[in-house]
C-alpha positions as CSV (number, residue, x, y, z in Angstrom):
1,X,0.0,0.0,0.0
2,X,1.2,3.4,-1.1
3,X,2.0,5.5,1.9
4,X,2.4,9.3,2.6
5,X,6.2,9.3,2.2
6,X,6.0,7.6,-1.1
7,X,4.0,10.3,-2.4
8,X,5.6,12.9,-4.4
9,X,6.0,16.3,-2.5
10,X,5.1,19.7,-4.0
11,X,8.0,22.4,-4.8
12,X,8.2,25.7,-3.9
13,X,6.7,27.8,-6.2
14,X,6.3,31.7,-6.3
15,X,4.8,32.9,-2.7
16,X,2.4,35.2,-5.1
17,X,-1.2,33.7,-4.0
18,X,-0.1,30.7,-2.0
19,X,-1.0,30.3,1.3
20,X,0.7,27.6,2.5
21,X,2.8,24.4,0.8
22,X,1.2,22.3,3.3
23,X,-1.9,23.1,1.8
24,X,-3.4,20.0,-0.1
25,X,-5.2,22.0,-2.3
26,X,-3.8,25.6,-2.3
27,X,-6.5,28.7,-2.3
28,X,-4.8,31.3,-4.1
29,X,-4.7,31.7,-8.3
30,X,-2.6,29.1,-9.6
31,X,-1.8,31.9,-12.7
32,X,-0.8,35.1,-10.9
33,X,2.8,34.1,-11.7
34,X,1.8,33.9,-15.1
35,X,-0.6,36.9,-14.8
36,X,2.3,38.9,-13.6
37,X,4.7,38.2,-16.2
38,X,1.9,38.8,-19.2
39,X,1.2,42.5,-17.6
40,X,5.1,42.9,-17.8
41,X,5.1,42.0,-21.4
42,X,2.3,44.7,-21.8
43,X,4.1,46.9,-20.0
44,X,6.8,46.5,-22.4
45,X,4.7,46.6,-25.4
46,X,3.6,49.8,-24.4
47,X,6.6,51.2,-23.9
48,X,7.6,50.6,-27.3
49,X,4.6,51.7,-28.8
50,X,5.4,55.3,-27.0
51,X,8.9,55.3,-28.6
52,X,7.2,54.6,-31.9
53,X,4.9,57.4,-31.4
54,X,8.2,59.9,-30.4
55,X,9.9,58.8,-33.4
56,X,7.2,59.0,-35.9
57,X,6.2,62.5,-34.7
58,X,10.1,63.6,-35.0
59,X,10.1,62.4,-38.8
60,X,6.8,64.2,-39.2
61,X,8.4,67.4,-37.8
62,X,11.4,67.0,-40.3
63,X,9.0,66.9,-43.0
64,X,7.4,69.7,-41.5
65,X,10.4,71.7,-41.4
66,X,10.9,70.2,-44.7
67,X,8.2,72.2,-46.1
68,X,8.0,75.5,-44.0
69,X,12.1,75.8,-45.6
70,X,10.2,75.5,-48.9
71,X,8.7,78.4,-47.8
72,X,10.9,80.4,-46.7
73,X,13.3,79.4,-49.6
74,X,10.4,81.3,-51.7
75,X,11.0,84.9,-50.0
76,X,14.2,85.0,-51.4
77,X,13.3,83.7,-54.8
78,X,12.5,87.1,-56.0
79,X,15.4,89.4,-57.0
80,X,16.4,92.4,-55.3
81,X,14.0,95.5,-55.4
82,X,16.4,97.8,-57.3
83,X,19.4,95.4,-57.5
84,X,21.2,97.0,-59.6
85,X,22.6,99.6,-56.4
86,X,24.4,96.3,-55.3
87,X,27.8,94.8,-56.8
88,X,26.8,91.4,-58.5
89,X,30.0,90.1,-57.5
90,X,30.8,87.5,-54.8
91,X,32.1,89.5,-51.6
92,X,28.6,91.7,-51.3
93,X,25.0,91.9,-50.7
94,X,24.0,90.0,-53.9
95,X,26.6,87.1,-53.1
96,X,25.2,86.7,-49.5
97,X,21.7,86.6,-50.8
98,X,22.9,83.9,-53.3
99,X,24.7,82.2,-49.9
100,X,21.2,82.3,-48.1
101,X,18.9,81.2,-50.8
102,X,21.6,77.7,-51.4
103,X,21.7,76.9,-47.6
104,X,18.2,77.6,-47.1
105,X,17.4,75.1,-49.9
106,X,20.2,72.6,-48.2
107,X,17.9,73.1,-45.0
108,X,14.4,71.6,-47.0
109,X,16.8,68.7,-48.3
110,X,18.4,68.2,-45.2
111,X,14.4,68.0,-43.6
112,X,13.3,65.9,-46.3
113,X,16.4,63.7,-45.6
114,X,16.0,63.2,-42.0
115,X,12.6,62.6,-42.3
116,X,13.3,59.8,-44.5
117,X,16.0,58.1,-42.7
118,X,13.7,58.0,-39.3
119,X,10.9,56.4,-41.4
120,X,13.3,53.6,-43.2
121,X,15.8,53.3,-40.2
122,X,14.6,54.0,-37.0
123,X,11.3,52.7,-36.8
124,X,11.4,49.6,-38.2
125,X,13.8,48.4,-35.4
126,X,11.0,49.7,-32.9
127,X,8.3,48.1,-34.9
128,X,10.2,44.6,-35.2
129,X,10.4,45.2,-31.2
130,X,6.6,45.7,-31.2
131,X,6.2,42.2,-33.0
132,X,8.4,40.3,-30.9
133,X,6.4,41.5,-27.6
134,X,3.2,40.6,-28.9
135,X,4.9,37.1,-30.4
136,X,6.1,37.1,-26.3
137,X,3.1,37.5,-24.8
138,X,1.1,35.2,-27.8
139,X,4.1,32.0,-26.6
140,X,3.4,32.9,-23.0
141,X,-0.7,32.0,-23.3
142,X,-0.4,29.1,-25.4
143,X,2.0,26.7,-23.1
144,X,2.0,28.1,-19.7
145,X,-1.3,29.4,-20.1
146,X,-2.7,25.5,-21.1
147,X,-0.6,24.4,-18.4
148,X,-2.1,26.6,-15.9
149,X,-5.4,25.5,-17.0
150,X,-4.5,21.7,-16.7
151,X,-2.7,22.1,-12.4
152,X,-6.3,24.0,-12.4
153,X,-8.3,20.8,-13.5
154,X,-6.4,18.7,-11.2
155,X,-6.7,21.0,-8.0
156,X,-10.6,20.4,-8.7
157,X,-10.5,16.9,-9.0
158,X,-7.9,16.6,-5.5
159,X,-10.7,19.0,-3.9
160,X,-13.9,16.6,-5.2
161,X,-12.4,13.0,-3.5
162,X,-11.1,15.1,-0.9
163,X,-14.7,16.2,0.2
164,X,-16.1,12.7,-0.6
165,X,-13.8,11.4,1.7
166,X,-14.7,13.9,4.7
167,X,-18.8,12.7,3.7
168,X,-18.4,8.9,4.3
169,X,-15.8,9.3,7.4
170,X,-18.7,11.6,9.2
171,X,-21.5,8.8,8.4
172,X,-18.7,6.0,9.1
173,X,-19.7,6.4,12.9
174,X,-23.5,6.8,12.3
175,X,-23.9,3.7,10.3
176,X,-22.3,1.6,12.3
177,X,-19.8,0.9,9.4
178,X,-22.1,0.1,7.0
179,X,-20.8,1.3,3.9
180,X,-20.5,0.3,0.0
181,X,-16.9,-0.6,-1.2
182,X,-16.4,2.2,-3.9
183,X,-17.2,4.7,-0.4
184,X,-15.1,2.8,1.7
185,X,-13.7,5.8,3.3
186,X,-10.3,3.3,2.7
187,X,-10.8,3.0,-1.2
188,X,-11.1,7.4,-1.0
189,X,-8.4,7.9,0.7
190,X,-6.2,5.7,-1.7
191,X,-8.0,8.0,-4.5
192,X,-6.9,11.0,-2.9
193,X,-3.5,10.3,-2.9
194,X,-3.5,9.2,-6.7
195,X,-5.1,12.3,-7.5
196,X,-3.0,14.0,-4.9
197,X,-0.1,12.7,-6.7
198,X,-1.3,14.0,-10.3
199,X,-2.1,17.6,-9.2
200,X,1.3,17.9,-8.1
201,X,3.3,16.2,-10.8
202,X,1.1,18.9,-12.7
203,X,1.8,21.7,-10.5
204,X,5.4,20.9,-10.5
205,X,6.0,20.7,-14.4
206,X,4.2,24.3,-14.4
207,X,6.4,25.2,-12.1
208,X,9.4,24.0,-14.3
209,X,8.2,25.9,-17.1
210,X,7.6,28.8,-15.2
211,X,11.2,29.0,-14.0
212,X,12.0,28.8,-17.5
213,X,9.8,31.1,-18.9
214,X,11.0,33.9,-16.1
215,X,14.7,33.2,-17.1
216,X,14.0,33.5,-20.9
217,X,12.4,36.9,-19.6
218,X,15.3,37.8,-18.7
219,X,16.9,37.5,-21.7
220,X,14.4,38.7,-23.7
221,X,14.3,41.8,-21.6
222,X,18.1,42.6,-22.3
223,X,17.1,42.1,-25.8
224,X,14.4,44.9,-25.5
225,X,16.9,47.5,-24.0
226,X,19.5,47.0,-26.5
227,X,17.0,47.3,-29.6
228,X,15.7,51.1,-27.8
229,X,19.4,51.1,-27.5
230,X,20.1,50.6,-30.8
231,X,17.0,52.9,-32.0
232,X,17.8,55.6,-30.1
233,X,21.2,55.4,-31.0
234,X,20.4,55.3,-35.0
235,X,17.8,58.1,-34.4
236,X,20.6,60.2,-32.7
237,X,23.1,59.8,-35.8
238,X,20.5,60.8,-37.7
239,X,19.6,64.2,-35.9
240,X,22.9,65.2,-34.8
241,X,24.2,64.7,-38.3
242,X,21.4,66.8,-39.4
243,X,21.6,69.0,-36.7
244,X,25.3,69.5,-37.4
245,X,25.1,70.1,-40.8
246,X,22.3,72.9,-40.2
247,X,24.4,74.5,-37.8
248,X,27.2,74.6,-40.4
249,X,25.0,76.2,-42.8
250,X,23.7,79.1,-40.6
251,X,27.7,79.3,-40.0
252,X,28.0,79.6,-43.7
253,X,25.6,82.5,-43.7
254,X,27.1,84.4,-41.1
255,X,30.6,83.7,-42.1
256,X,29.3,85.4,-45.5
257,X,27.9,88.1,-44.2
258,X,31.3,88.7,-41.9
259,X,32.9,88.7,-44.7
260,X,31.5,91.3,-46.7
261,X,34.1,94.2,-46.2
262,X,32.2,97.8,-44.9
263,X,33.2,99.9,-47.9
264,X,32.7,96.9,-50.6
265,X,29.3,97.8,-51.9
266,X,30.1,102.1,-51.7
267,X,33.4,101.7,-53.3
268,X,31.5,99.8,-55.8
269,X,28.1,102.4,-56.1
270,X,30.5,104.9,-56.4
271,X,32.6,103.5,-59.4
272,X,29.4,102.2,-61.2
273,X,27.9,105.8,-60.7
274,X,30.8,108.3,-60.8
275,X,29.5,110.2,-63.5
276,X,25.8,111.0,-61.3
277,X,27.0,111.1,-57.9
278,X,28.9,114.4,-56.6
279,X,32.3,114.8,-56.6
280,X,33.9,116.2,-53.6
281,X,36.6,118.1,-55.5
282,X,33.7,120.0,-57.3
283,X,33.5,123.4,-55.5
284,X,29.3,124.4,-54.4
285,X,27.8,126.7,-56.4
286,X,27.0,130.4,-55.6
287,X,24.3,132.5,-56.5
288,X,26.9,134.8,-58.9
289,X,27.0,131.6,-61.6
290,X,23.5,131.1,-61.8
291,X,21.3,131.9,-65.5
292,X,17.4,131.0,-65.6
293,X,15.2,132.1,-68.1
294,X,14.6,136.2,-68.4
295,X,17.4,137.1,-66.6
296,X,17.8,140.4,-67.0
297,X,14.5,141.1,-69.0
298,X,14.2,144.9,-69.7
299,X,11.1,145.0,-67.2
300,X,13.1,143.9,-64.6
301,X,16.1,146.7,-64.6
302,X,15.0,149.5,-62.5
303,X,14.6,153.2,-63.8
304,X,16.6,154.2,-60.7
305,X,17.8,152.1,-57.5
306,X,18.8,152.8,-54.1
307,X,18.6,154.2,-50.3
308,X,16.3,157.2,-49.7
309,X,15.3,158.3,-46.7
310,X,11.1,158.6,-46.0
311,X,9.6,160.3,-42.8
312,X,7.8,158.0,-40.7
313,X,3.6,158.8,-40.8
314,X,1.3,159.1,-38.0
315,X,2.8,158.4,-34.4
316,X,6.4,157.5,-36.0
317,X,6.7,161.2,-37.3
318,X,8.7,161.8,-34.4
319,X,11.2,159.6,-34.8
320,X,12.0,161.4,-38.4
321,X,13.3,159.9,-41.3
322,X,14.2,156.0,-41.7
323,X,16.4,154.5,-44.0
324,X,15.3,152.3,-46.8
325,X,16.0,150.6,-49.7
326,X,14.0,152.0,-53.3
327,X,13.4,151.0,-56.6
328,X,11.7,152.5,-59.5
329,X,10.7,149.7,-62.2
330,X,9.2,149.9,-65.5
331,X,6.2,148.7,-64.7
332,X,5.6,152.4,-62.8
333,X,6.2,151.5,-59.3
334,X,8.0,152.7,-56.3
335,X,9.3,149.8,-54.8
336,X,10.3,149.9,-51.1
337,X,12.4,147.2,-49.1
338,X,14.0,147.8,-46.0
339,X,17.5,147.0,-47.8
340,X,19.0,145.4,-50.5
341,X,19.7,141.8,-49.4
342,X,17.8,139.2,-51.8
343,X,19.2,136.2,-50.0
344,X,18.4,137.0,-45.8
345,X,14.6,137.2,-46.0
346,X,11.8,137.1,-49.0
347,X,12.3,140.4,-50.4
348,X,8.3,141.1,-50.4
349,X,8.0,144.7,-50.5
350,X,7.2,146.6,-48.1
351,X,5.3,150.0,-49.4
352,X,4.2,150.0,-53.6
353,X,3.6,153.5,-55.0
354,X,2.0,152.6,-58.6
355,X,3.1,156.4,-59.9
356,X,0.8,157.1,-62.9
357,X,-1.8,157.5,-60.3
358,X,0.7,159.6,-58.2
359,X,1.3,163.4,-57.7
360,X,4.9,164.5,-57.1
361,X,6.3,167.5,-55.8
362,X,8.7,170.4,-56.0
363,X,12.7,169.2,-54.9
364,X,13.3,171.0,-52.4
365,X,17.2,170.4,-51.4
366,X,17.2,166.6,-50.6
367,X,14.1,166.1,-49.8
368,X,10.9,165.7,-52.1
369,X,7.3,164.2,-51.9
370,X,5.2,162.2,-53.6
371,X,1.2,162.0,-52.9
372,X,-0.5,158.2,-53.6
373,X,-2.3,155.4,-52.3
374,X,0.2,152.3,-51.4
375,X,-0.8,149.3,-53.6
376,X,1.0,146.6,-51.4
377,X,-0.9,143.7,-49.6
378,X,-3.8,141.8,-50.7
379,X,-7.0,143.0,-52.4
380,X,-8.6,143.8,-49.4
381,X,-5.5,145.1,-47.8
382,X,-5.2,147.4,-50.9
383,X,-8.6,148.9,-50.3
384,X,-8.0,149.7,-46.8
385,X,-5.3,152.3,-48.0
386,X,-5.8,155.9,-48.7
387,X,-4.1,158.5,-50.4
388,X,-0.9,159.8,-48.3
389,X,1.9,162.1,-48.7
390,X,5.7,160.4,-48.6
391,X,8.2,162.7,-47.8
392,X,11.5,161.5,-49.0
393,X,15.1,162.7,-48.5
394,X,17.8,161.6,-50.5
395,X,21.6,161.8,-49.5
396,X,23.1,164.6,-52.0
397,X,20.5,167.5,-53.7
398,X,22.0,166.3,-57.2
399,X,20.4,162.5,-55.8
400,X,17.6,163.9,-54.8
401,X,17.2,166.5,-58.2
402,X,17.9,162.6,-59.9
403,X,15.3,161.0,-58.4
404,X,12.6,163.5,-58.9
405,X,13.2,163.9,-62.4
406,X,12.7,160.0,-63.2
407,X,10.0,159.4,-60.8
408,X,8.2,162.5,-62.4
409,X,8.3,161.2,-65.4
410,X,6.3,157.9,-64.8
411,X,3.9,159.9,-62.0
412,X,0.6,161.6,-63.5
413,X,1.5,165.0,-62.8
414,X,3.7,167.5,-61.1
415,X,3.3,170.0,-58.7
416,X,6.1,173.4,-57.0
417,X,4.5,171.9,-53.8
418,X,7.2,171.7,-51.1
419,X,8.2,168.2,-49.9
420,X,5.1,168.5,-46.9
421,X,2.2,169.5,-48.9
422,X,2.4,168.1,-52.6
423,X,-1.3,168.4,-54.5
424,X,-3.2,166.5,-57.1
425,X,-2.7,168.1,-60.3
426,X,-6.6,168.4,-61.0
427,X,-7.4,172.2,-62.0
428,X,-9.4,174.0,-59.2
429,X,-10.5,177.7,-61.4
430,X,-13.3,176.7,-60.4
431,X,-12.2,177.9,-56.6
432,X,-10.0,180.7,-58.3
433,X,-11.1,184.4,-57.9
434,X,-11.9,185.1,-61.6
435,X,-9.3,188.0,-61.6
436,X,-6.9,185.6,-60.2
437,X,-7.3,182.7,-62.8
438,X,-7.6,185.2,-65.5
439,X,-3.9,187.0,-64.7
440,X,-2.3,183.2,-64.1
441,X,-3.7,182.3,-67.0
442,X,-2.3,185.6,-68.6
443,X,1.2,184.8,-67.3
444,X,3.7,182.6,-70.2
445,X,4.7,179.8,-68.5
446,X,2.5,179.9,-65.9
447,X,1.7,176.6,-63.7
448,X,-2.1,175.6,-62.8
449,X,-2.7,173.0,-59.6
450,X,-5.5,171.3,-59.0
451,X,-7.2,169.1,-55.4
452,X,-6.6,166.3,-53.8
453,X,-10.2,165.2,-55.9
454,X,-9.7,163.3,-59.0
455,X,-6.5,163.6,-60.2
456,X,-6.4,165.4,-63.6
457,X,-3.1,164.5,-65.7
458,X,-2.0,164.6,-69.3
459,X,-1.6,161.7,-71.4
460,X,1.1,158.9,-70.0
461,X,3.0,159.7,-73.5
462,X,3.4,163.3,-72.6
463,X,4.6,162.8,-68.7
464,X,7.1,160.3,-69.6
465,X,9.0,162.1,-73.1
466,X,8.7,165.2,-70.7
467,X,12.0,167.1,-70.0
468,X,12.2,166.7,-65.9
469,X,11.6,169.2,-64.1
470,X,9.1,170.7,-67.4
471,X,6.0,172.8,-66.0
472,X,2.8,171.8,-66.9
473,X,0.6,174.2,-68.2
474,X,-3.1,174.8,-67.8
475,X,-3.9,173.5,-70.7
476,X,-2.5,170.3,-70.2
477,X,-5.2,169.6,-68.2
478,X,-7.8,171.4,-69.3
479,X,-9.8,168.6,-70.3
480,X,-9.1,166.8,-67.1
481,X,-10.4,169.4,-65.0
482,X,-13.4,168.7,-62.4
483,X,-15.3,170.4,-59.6
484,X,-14.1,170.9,-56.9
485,X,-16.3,169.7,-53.9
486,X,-17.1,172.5,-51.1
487,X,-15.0,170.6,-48.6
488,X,-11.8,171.7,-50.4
489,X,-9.6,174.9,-50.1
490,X,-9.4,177.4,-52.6
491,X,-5.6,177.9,-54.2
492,X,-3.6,180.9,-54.6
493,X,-0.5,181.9,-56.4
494,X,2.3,183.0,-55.4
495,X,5.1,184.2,-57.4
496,X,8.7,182.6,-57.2
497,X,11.9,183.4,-58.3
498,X,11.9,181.3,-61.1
499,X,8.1,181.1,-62.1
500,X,5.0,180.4,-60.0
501,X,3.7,178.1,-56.9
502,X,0.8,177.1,-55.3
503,X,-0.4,176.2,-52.4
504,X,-3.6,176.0,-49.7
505,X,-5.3,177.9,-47.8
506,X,-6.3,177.1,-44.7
507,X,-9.8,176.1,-44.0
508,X,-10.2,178.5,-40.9
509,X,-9.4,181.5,-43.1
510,X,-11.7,180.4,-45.6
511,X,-14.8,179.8,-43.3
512,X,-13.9,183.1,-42.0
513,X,-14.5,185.2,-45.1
514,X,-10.7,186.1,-45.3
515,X,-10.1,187.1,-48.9
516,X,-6.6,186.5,-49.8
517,X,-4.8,188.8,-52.9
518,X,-3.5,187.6,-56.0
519,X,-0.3,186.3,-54.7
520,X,1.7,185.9,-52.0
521,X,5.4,185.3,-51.7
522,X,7.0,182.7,-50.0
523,X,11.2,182.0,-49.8
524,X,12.5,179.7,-52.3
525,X,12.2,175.7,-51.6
526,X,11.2,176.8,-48.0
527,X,8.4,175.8,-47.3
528,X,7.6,178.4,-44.7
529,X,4.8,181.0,-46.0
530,X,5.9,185.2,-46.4
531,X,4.4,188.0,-45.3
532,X,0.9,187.7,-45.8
533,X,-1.6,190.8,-47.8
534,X,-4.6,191.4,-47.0
């Protein structure tokens, strides 16, 4: 008979879900050993399915950049705007462009290139990794798996007699030993030891190809990490070649540009464009050299040109006479600036006397006067002015003597009026005592003035062929002559030393019934008034 110490005894196995090895029939899971190691192999599967995943999204970035350098490669495809201010020669602006647009284009290929390589040399060592897990995991179920099942089935089968056994012993008592031979509690115990015997030869053969399987894991492990070893190690060739080489590139360009000496492209501009640029040996110009068109046009000499004196107007007429600059044009105007300089300030002038609708008057040493309305300003500036009387002085009696006789003969008429009362030349008989208008008009030679009304003047052809200094006779203007309104002073004359001149009487004296007689004398170019007659 088979006794306990002939039976075969159960090894020990992994503690994981073992109770005890004295156990017949052990409670735990007779697979967690095996459940253990498959989860390992997921875990490993998993991590190569992450590497695969970092790879691929590398290459994809490669392309990426592949394409965004196609890109950029096309914003230097177009020529220089207004290439032709930069030497075409290697050493400048238009070599380095040429340097950036070839390394940029070696960037795409370089892209393109890694991109490749990854895809064709890298991944498929992490994909033939992938395969080899899952082949792992698929030799792992089908023989210890099936194994695991069978020490399963036989566990059961221990556990059925087992019970059966416990059943008959209980009623062994109760029965009085009455019992069938197949339940001889005898006849089950010998079955639980066969079947004993069986679960463990089971268990024990599992266990041997567990052992195995955990030191081919082992090995298979070490073969994982050196094929990420070897990917990695492929995929870093790849990227720090590429990396290298796009480093060397963006060296290239900056070496180019370093090179490009300061003055290169001016020394070039200025011996492509010699002939338009300025040369420094050319001395500026000066206003002396310079022509335009009409340049000295007869209606731009002056009649006469220089400094006068004028007596200031209005609250300035104490402060006497100011200096100025004058000019008497063809056009028929007294021009005044306040001097000569073209250059300092825009000469705009600063008084107009348009003298055909002037009066002038007698010289009297340096000084003369000339009675008109200033036509400088705007239009409405213009029609704000009224008539006035300039008083000018020149520096020498033979200037002043010159610039009556020119300015009288543009003016529209001429008066012996001293320099600080001259009169329009419009005939006033009309005011004249008859007796007095009859003997001036009696006199050869004799000079007629008229108001400060309408001016009455000759023809422009006979002031300006007129000898200076000519009188101008009554009839001159005798078909120029107009009322005179009541607000204006009646005229007397007064004999000279060489002929006759007029001037006003004053307003009180006429309002006053004072008759005056036919003449009155006054001192020559004085223009202080003689003994008076009544």
């Amino acid at each position: 008979m088979a006794t306990h110490g002939n039976l075969p005894t159960r090894s020990n196995t992994v503690s994981t879900g073992y109770t005890s090895d004295d156990d017949a029939v052990p409670t735990g899971d007779p697979s967690s050993t095996l459940g253990l190691l498959e989860e390992r192999l997921q875990a490993w599967k998993h991590m190569c399915g992450y590497l695969e995943d970092y790879i691929g999204a590398v290459a994809k970035d490669q392309h990426q950049q592949s394409k965004d350098a196609e890109k950029i490669l096309k914003t230097l495809n177009h020529p220089l705007k207004e290439g032709h201010h930069f030497d075409q020669a290697l050493g400048g602006v238009a070599g380095l462009f040429e340097n950036l647009r070839a390394n940029t284009n070696a960037q795409a290929q370089l892209s393109a290139e890694t991109h490749k390589n990854l895809e064709a040399s890298v991944l498929p060592i992490l994909e033939r990794l992938h395969k080899e897990i899952k082949a792992k995991r698929k030799e792992l179920d089908s023989g210890a798996g099936k194994q695991s099942k069978a020490v399963d089935q036989a566990r059961n089968t221990s556990q059925k007699y087992i019970e059966l056994l416990g059943q008959y012993t209980a009623t062994f008592d109760s029965t009085g030993g009455k019992t069938t031979a197949a339940n001889d509690p005898y006849v089950l115990q010998r079955g639980v030891w066969y079947r004993l015997n069986k679960q463990l030869m089971e268990e024990n053969s599992h266990r041997s190809d567990l052992i195995s399987i955990q030191n081919n894991f082992q090995q298979f492990e070490a073969h994982v990490i050196q094929s990420v070893q070897n990917a990695l190690g492929t995929f870093n060739q790849f990227m720090a070649s590429s990396h290298d080489r796009s480093k060397a590139m963006y060296g290239d360009v900056a070496s180019t540009a370093a090179n490009i000496a300061p003055d290169f492209e001016w020394n070039g501009f200025l011996k492509r464009n010699g002939h338009v640029l300025i040369s420094p040996n050319t001395p500026p110009r000066t206003v002396d050299n310079l022509t335009f068109p009409n340049q000295g046009h007869r209606a731009t000499k002056p009649l006469i040109e220089g400094s006068l004196e004028r007596k200031s107007r209005g609250m300035g007429a104490l402060a006497g006479y100011k200096s100025g600059y004058y000019a008497v044009t063809p056009a028929g105007y007294l021009h005044e600036y306040k001097d000569s300089d073209n250059f300092r300030h825009d000469p705009v002038p600063e008084t107009s006397l348009y003298l055909p609708d002037c009066v002038i008057g007698a010289v009297d040493g340096q000084k003369f006067a000339i009675k008109g309305k200033d036509s400088s300003g705007s239009k409405f500036t213009q029609k704000m002015h009224i008539s006035s009387e300039y008083n000018f002085k020149a520096h020498t009696p033979s200037d002043a003597q010159q610039w009556h006789s020119i300015i009288a003969s543009v003016c529209s008429g001429q008066t012996n009026s001293l320099p600080n009362s001259p009169t329009s030349p419009t005939s006033m008989q009309d005011q004249i005592p008859h007796n007095l208008n009859t003997a001036a008009a009696a006199q050869p030679g004799a000079q007629t003035t008229g108001t400060t009304g309408t001016p009455a003047t000759a023809s422009p052809h006979d002031l300006r062929t007129a000898e200076p200094g000519s009188a101008t006779t009554t009839s001159d203007f005798a078909t120029h002559q107009t009322p005179v309104g009541a607000h204006q002073s009646p005229v007397a004359s007064h004999p000279t030393g060489t002929g006759q001149m007029t001037g006003l009487v004053p307003p009180g004296e006429q309002e006053a019934g004072i008759t005056r007689s036919g003449s009155y004398h006054v001192a020559p170019k004085t223009n202080e008034l003689g003994p008076r007659q009544y």
